[in-house]
TORKOL-4160 file (C-alpha; in steps of 0.2 Angstrom, whole numbers, padded with zeros to 4 digits, m for minus):
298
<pt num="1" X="m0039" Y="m0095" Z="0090"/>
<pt num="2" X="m0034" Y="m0086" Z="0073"/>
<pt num="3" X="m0033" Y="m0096" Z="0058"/>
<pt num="4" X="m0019" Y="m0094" Z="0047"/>
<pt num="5" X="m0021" Y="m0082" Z="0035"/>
<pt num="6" X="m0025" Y="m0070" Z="0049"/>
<pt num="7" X="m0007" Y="m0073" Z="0057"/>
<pt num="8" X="0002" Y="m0073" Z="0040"/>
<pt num="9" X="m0006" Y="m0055" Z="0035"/>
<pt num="10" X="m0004" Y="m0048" Z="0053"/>
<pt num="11" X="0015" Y="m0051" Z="0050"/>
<pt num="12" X="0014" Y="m0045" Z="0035"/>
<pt num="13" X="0009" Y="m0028" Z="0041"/>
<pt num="14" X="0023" Y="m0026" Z="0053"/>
<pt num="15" X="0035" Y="m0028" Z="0038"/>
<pt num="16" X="0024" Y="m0015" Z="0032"/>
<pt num="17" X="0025" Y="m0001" Z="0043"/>
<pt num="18" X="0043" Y="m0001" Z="0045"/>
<pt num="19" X="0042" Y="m0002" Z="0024"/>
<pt num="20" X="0030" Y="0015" Z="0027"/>
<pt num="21" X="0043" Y="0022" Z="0039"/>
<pt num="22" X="0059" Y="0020" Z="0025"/>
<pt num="23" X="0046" Y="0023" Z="0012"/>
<pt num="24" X="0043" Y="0041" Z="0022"/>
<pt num="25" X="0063" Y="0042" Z="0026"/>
<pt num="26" X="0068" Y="0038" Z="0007"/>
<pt num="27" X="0055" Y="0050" Z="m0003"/>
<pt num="28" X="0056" Y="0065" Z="0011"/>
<pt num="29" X="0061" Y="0082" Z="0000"/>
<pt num="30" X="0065" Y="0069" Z="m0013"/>
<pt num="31" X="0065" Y="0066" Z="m0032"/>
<pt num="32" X="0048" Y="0054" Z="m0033"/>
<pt num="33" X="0050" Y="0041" Z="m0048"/>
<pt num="34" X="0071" Y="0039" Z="m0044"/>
<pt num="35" X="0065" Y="0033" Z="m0030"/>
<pt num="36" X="0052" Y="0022" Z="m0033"/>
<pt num="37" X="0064" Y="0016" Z="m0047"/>
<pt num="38" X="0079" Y="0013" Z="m0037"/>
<pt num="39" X="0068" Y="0007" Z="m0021"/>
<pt num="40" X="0059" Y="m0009" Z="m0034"/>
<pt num="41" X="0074" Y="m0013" Z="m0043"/>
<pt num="42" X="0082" Y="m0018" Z="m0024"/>
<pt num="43" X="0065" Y="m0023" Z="m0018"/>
<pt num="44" X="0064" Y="m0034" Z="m0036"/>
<pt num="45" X="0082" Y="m0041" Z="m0035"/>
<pt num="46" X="0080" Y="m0050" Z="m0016"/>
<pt num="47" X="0068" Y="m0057" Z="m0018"/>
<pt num="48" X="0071" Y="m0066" Z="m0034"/>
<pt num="49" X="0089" Y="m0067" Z="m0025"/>
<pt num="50" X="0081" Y="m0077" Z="m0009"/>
<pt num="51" X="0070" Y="m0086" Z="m0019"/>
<pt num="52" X="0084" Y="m0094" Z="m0030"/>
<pt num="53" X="0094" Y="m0099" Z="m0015"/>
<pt num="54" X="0080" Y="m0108" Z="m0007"/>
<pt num="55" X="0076" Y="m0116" Z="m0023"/>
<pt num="56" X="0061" Y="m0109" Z="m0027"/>
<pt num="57" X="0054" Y="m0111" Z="m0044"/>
<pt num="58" X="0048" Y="m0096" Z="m0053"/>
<pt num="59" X="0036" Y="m0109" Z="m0067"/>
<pt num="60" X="0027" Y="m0119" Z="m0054"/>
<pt num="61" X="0011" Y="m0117" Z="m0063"/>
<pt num="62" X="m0001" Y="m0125" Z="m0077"/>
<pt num="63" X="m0008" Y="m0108" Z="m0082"/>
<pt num="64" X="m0001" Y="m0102" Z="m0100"/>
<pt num="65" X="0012" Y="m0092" Z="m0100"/>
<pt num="66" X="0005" Y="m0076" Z="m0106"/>
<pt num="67" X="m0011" Y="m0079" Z="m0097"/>
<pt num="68" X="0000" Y="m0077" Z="m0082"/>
<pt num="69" X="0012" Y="m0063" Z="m0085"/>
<pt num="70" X="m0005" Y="m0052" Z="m0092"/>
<pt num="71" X="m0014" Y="m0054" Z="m0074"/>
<pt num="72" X="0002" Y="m0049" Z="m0068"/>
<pt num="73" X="0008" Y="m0034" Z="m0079"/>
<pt num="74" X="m0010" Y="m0026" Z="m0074"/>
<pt num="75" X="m0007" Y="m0029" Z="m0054"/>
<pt num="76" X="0010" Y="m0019" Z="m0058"/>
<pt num="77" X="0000" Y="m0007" Z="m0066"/>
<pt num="78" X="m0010" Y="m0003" Z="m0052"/>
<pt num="79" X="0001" Y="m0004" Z="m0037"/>
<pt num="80" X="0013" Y="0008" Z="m0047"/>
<pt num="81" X="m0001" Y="0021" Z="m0051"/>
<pt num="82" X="m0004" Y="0020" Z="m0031"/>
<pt num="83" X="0015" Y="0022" Z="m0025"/>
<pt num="84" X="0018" Y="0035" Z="m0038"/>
<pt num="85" X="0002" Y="0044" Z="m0029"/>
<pt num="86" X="0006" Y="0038" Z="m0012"/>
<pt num="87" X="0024" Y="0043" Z="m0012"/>
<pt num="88" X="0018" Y="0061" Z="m0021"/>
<pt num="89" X="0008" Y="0063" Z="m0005"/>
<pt num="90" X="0021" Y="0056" Z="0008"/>
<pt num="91" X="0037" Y="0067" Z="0002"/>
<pt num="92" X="0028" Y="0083" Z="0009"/>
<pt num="93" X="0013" Y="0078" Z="0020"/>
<pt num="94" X="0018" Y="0071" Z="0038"/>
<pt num="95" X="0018" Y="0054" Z="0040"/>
<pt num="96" X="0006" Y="0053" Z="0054"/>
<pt num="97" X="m0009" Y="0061" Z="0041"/>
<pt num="98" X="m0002" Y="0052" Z="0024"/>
<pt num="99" X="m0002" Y="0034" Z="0032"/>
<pt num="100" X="m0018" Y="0035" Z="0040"/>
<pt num="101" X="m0026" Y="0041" Z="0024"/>
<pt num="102" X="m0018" Y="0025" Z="0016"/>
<pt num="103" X="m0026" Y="0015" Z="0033"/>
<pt num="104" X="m0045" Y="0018" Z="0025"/>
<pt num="105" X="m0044" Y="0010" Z="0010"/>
<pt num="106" X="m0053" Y="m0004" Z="0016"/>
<pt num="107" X="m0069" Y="0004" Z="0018"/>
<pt num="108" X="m0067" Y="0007" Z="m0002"/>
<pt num="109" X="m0063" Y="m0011" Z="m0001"/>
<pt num="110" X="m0080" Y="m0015" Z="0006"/>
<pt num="111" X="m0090" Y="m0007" Z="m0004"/>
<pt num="112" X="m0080" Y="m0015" Z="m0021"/>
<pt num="113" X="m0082" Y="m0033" Z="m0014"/>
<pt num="114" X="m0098" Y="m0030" Z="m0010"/>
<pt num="115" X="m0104" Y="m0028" Z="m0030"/>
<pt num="116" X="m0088" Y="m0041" Z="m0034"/>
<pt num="117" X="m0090" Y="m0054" Z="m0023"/>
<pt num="118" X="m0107" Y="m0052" Z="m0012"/>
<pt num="119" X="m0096" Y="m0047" Z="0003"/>
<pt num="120" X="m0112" Y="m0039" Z="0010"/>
<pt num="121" X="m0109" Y="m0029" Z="0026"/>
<pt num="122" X="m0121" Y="m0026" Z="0040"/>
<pt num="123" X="m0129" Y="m0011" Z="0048"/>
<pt num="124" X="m0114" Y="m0011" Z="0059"/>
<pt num="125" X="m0100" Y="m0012" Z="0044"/>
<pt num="126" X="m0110" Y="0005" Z="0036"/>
<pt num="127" X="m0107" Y="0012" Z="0053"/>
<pt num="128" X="m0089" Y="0009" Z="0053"/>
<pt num="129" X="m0087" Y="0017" Z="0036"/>
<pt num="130" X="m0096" Y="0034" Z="0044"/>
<pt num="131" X="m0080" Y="0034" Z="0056"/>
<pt num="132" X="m0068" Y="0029" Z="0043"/>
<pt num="133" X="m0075" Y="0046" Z="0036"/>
<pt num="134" X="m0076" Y="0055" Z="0053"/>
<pt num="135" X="m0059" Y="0053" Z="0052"/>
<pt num="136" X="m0055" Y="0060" Z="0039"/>
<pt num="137" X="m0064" Y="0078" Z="0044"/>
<pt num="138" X="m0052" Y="0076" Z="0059"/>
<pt num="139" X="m0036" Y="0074" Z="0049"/>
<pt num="140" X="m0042" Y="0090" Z="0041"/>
<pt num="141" X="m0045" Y="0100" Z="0057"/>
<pt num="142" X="m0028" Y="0094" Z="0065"/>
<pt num="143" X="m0021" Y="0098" Z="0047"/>
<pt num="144" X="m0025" Y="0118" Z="0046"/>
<pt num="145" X="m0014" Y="0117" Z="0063"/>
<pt num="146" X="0001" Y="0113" Z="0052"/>
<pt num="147" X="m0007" Y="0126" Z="0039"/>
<pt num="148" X="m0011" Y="0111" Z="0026"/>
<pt num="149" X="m0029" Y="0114" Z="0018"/>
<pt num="150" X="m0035" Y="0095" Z="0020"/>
<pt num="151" X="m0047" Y="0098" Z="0005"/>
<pt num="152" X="m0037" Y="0110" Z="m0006"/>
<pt num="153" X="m0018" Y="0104" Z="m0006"/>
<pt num="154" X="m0010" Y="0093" Z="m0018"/>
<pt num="155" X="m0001" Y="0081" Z="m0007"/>
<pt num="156" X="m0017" Y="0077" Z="0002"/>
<pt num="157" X="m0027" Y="0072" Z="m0014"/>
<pt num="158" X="m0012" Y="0063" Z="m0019"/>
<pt num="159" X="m0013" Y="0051" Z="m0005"/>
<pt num="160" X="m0030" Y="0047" Z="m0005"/>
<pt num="161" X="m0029" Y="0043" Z="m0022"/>
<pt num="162" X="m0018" Y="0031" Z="m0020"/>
<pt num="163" X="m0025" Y="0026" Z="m0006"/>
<pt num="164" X="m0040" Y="0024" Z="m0019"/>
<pt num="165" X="m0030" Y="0013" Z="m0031"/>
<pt num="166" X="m0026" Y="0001" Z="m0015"/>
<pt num="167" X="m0043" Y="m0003" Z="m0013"/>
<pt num="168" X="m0042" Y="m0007" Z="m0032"/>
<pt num="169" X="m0026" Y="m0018" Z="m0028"/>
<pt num="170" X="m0032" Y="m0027" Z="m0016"/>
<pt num="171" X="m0049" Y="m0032" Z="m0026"/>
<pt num="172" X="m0037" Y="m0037" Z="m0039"/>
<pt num="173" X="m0027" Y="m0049" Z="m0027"/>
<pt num="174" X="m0043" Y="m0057" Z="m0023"/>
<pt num="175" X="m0047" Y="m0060" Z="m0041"/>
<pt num="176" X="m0029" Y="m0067" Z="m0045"/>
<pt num="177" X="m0027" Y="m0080" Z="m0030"/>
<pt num="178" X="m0045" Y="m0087" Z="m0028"/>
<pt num="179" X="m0053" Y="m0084" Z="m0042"/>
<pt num="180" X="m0039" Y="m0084" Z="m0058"/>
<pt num="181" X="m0032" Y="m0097" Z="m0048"/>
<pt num="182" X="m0013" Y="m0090" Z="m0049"/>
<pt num="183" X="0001" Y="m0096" Z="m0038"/>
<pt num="184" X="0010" Y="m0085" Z="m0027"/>
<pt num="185" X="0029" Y="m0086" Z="m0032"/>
<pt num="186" X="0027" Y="m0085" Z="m0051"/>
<pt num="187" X="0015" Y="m0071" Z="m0049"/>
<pt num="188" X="0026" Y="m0062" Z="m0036"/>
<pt num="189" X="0042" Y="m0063" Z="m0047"/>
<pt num="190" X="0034" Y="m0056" Z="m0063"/>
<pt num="191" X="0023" Y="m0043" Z="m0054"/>
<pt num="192" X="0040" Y="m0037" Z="m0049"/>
<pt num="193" X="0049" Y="m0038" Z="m0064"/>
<pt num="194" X="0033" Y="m0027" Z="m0071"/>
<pt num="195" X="0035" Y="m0014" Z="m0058"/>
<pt num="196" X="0055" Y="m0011" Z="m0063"/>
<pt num="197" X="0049" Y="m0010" Z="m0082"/>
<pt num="198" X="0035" Y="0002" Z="m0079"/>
<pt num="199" X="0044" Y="0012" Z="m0066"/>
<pt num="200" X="0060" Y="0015" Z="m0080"/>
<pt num="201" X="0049" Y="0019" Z="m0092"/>
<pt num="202" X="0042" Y="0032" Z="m0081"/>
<pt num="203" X="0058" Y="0040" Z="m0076"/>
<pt num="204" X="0063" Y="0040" Z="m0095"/>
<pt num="205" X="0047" Y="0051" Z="m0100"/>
<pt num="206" X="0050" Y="0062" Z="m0084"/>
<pt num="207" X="0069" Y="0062" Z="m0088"/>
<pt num="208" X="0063" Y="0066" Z="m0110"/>
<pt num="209" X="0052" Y="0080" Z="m0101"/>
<pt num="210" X="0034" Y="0071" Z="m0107"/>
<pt num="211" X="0030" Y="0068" Z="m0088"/>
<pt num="212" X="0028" Y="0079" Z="m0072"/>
<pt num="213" X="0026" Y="0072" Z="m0055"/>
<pt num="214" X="0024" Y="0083" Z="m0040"/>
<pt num="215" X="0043" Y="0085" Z="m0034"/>
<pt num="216" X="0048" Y="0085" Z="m0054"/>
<pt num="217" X="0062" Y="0097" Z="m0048"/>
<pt num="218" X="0068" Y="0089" Z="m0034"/>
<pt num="219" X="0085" Y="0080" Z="m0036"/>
<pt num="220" X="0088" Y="0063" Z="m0031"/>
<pt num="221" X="0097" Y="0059" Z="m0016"/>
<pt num="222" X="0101" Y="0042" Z="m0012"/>
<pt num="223" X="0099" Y="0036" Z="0005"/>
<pt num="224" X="0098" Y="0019" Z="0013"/>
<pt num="225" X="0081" Y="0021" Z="0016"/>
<pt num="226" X="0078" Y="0017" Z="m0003"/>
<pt num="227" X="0083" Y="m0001" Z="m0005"/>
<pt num="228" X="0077" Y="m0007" Z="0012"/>
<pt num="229" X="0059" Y="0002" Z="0007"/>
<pt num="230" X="0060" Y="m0012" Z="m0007"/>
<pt num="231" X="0065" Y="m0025" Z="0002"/>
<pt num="232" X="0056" Y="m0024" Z="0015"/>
<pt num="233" X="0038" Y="m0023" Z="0004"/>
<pt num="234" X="0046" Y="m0036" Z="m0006"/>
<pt num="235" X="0045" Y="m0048" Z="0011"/>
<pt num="236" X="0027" Y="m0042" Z="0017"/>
<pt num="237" X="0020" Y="m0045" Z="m0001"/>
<pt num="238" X="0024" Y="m0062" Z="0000"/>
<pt num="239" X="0019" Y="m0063" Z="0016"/>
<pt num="240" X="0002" Y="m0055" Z="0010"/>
<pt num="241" X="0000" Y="m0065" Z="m0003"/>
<pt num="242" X="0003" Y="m0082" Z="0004"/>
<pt num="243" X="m0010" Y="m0078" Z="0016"/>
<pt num="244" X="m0027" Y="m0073" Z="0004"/>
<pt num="245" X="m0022" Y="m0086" Z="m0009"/>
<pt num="246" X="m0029" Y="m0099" Z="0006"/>
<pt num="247" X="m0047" Y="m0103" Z="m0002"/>
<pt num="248" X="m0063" Y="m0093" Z="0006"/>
<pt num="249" X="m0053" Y="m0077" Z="0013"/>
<pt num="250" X="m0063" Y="m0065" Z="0013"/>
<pt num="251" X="m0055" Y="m0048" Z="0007"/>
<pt num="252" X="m0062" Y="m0034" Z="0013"/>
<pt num="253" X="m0056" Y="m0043" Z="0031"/>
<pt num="254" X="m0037" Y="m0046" Z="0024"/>
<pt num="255" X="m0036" Y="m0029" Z="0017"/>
<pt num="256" X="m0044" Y="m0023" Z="0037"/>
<pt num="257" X="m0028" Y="m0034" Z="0046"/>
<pt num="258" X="m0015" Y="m0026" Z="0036"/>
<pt num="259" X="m0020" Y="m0009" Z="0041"/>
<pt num="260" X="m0014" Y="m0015" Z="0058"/>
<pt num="261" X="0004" Y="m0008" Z="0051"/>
<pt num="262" X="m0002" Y="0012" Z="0053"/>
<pt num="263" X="m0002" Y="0010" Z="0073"/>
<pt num="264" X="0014" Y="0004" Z="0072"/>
<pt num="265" X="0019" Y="0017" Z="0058"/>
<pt num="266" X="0011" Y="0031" Z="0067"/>
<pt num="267" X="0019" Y="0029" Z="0086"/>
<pt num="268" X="0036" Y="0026" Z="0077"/>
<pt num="269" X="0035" Y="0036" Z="0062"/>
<pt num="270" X="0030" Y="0052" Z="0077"/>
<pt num="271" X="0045" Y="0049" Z="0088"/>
<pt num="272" X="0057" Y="0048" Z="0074"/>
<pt num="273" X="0050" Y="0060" Z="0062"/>
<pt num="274" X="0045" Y="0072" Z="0076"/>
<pt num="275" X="0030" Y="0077" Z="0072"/>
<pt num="276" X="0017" Y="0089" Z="0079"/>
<pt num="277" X="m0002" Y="0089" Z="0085"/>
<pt num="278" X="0000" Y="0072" Z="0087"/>
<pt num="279" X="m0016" Y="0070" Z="0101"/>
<pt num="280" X="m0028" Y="0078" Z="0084"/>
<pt num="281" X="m0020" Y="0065" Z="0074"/>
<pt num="282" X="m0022" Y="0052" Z="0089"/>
<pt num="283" X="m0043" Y="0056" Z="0086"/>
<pt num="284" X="m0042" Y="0057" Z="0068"/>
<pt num="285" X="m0032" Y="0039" Z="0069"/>
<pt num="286" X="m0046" Y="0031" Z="0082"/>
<pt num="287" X="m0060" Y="0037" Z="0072"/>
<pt num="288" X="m0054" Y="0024" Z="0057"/>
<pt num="289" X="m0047" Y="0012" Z="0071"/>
<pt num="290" X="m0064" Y="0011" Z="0077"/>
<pt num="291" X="m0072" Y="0011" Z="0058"/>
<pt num="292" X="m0058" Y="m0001" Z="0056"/>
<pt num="293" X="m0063" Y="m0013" Z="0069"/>
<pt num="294" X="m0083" Y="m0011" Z="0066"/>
<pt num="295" X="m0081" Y="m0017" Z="0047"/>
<pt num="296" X="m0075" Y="m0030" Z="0055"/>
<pt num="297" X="m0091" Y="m0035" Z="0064"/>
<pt num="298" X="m0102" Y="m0046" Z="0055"/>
């Protein structure tokens, strides 16, 4: 029977593909930072909207104030480094290379929460990471088909950097919730309130002309993709977080469940996208499934 923590983050990732699908539908030929703006602000708003009405308290913790909103402020500066890559690389790649890209970060995970947190992974879990990689040299052969140079374009770098910064995110979770000892409502609501300031002051240096993004000349189109992007990470975040604040989960394990999302994302995102070469992709996405499933393996 699965415990928990395993059920909460399973659930978690189906909020988040269809997060990944809106994500995909809001950004597409879009400007980035507008809509990373606009996406949070809606995303910040419900939930510290929900939260009131079911009488949730945003102070339910002895940690001092500034102690907390610090460790906070730097897990919005990290995620919003990500998206701001992530969404970079998913406004021109197709969805069914840049979300499987985003699926391996927890082999980076592994191999952080292994000099962390003595995570140590078997024979096995060092075999998984070899597919994560096979994978991506497939992604790379099915992307020539689509004449997109795996190694040499933009968009592709973009999204396995913030693929990267994930990783980083998630060892940060692990630190706040087990080790810092943070709770997960006061936490939530300033990490979100964070993200709004650091994504307006983004859009303010892009908009003074100090800052370029890729897509820096697009216009902003709003769409109703934006705000349900937001909301609906806003809603698989706490889900997410509720489940690795239960004492002893391990994270390179959470951060694997959550990945669950890019099957989901990927058979959707195909049909309603309608994207090409999917049965190269299909290979490329079982090599990290399988790399996936054998870090799993102790």
């Amino acid at each position: 029977m699965m415990e928990r923590w395993m059920l909460l983050i399973l659930l978690s990732s189906v909020f988040l593909a269809f997060y990944d699908i809106c994500k995909k539908a809001g950004v597409r030929n879009n400007a980035v930072l507008p809509t990373l703006f606009a996406s949070t602000v809606f995303g910040c708003a419900a939930y510290v909207v929900t939260a009131a009405a079911a009488g949730v308290g945003f102070r339910e913790t002895a940690l001092p104030a500034a102690r907390l909103m610090a460790l906070s402020f730097v897990k919005a500066a990290i995620v919003a480094s990500s998206w701001v890559f992530t969404f970079m690389g998913l406004r021109t790649l197709p969805i069914t290379i840049a979300t499987p890209i985003r699926a391996s970060a927890p082999a980076a995970v592994f191999i952080v929460a292994f000099f962390l947190y003595g995570e140590i992974p078997s024979l096995v879990q060092f075999a998984g990471v070899v597919c994560v990689l096979g994978g991506y040299w497939t992604f790379s052969w099915a992307g020539k088909a689509e004449g997109i140079d795996f190694f040499r374009n933009r968009a592709v770098w973009c999204a396995i950097a913030g693929a990267a910064l994930s990783a980083v995110s998630s060892i940060w979770d692990k630190y706040l919730l087990q080790v810092a000892g943070l709770p997960v409502k006061p936490m939530q609501f300033w990490f979100q309130v964070f993200l709004v300031v650091i994504y307006g002051a983004l859009l303010a240096a892009m908009r003074g002309g100090r800052l370029r993004v890729l897509g820096y000349g697009d216009k902003f189109e709003w769409r109703w993709a934006i705000p349900m992007t937001g909301i609906l990470l806003a809603a698989a975040d706490f889900i997410y977080f509720t489940g690795i604040a239960e004492p002893g989960v391990p994270i390179s394990v959470a951060s694997l469940l959550r990945r669950f999302s890019v099957v989901i994302t990927f058979v959707l995102g195909a049909r309603i996208f309608r994207e090409k070469n999917l049965l190269r992709k299909a290979l490329a996405l079982g090599a990290i499934l399988a790399g996936v499933g054998l870090l799993c393996v102790k």
